[in-house]
C-alpha positions in Angstrom: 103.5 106.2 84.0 106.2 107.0 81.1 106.1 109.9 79.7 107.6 110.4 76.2 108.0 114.5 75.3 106.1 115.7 72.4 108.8 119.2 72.2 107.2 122.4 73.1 105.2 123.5 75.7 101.4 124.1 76.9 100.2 126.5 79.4 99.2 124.9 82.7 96.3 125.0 84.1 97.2 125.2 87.4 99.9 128.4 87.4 99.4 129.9 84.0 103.5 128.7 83.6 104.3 126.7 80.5 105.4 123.0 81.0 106.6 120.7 78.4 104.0 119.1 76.3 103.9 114.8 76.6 101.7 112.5 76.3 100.0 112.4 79.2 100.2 116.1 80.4 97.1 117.4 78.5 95.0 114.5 80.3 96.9 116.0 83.7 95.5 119.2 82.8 92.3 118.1 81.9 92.7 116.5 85.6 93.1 119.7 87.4 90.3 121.5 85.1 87.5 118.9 86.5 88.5 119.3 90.0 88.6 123.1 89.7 85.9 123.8 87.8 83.5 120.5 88.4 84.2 119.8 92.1 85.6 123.8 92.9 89.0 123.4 94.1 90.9 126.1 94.9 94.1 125.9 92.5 95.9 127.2 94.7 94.9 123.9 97.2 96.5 121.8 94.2 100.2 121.2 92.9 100.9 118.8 89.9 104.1 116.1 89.2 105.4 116.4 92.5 107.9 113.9 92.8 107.8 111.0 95.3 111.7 110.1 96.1 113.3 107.6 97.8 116.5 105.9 97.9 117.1 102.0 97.4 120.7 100.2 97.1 122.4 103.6 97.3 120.0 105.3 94.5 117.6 107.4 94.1 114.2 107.0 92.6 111.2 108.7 92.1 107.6 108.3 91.0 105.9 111.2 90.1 102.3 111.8 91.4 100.4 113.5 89.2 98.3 115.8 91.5 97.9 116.5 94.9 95.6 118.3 96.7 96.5 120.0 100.2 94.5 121.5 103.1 95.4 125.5 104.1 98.5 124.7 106.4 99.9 122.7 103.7 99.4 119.3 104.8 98.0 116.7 102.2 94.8 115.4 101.4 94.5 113.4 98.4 97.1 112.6 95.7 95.2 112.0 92.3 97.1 109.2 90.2 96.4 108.8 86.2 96.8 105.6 84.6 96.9 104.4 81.3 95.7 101.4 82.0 92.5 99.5 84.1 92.6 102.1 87.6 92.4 98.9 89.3 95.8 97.5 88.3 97.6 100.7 89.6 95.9 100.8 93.4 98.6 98.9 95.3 101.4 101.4 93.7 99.4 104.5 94.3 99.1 103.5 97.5 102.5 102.9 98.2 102.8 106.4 96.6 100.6 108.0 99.1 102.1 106.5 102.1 105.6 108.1 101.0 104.5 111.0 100.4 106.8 114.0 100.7 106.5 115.3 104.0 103.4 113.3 105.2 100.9 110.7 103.9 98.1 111.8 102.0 95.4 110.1 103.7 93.6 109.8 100.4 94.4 108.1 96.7 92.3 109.0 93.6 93.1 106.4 90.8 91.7 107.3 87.4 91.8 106.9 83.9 89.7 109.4 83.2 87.0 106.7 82.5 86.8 105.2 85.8 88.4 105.7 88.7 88.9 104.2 92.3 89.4 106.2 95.9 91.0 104.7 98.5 91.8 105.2 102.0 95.6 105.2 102.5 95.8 103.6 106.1 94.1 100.3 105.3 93.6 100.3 101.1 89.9 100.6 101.8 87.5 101.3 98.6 85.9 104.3 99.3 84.0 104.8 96.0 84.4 104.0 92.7 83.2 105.4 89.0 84.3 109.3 88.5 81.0 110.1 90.8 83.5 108.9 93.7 85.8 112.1 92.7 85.1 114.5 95.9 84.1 118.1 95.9 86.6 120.5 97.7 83.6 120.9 100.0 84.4 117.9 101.7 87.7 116.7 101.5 88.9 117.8 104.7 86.3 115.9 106.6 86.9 113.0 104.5 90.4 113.2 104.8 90.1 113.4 109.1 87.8 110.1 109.0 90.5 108.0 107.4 93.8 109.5 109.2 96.9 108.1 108.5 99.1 107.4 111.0 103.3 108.6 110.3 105.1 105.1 108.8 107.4 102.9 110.8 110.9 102.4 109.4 110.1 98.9 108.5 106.8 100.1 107.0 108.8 102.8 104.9 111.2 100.5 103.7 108.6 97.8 102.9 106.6 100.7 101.1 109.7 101.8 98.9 110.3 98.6 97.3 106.9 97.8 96.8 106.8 101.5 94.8 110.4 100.9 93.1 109.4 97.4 92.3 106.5 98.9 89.9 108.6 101.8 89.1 111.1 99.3 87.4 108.3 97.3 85.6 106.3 100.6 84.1 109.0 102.5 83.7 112.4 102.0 84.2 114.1 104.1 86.8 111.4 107.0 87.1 112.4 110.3 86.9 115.7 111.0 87.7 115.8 114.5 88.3 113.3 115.0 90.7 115.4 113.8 93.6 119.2 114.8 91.8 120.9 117.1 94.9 121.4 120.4 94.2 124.7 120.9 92.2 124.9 117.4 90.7 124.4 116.0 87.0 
């Protein structure tokens, strides 16, 4: 998604912290609000924007994910995706994004415009639900999450997973976000 910055800042949700205002972060806060207070997840269980990098022809890209949701030992569980346009459109990318994942896959995708939305099963792309009803409760994510496991990618699978995500990267929105993945000490 592209973000274009609206200057100045809104409290989020999540960490009480301000974050710059854009288009799209009231509708992420508005995100983390339902699952919190509609299907009661912890917010500590959730992070927001966290930044899926990887490299292609010698640079770095990244496309930003705009929740997550993550079991008690850290490892994830769902990655929640907004999209400004018809969820279904945005399933293959979000997918890709899952798989890459820092860390681990997220075995699950939530695709939403905050209309509709899709959830898939990371391993195969399987259609798990659709409509917002398909959003699940905290109660039982874990045990969804465990009945569609996601195995660690090969290298080929990686690689085939990267440009599949940089390919729609480039056509929505240029080269991402650059600084998410900038090292430490540069630009």
């Amino acid at each position: 998604m592209h973000e274009v910055s609206l200057g100045g800042a809104i409290a989020d949700y999540l960490t009480g912290e301000l974050t710059p205002a854009t288009t799209y972060e009231d509708i992420r806060q508005a995100l983390a609000k339902l699952l919190v207070e509609e299907k009661k997840y912890p917010k500590t269980a959730l992070k927001a924007k966290i930044g899926v990098c990887f490299p292609i022809d010698g640079k770095l890209y990244t496309r930003m994910v705009d929740l997550a949701a993550y079991a008690d030992d850290g490892s994830p569980l769902m990655i929640v995706v907004f999209c400004s346009g018809e969820p279904g459109s945005y399933r293959r990318e979000s997918l890709a994004a899952a798989r890459l994942h820092p860390g681990a896959p997220a075995p699950l995708v939530l695709v939403t415009d905050t209309k509709d939305a899709y959830l898939l099963a990371t391993a195969d792309g399987a259609q798990l639900g659709c409509g917002l009803r398909a959003i699940p409760a905290w109660d039982g994510l874990a045990a969804l999450a465990a009945a569609h496991p996601v195995a660690a990618q090969s290298p080929d699978r990686i690689d085939r997973e990267r440009r599949i995500l940089y390919a729609y990267s480039e056509l929505l929105e240029g080269c991402g976000c650059p600084h998410a993945c900038r090292p430490k000490g540069k630009g």
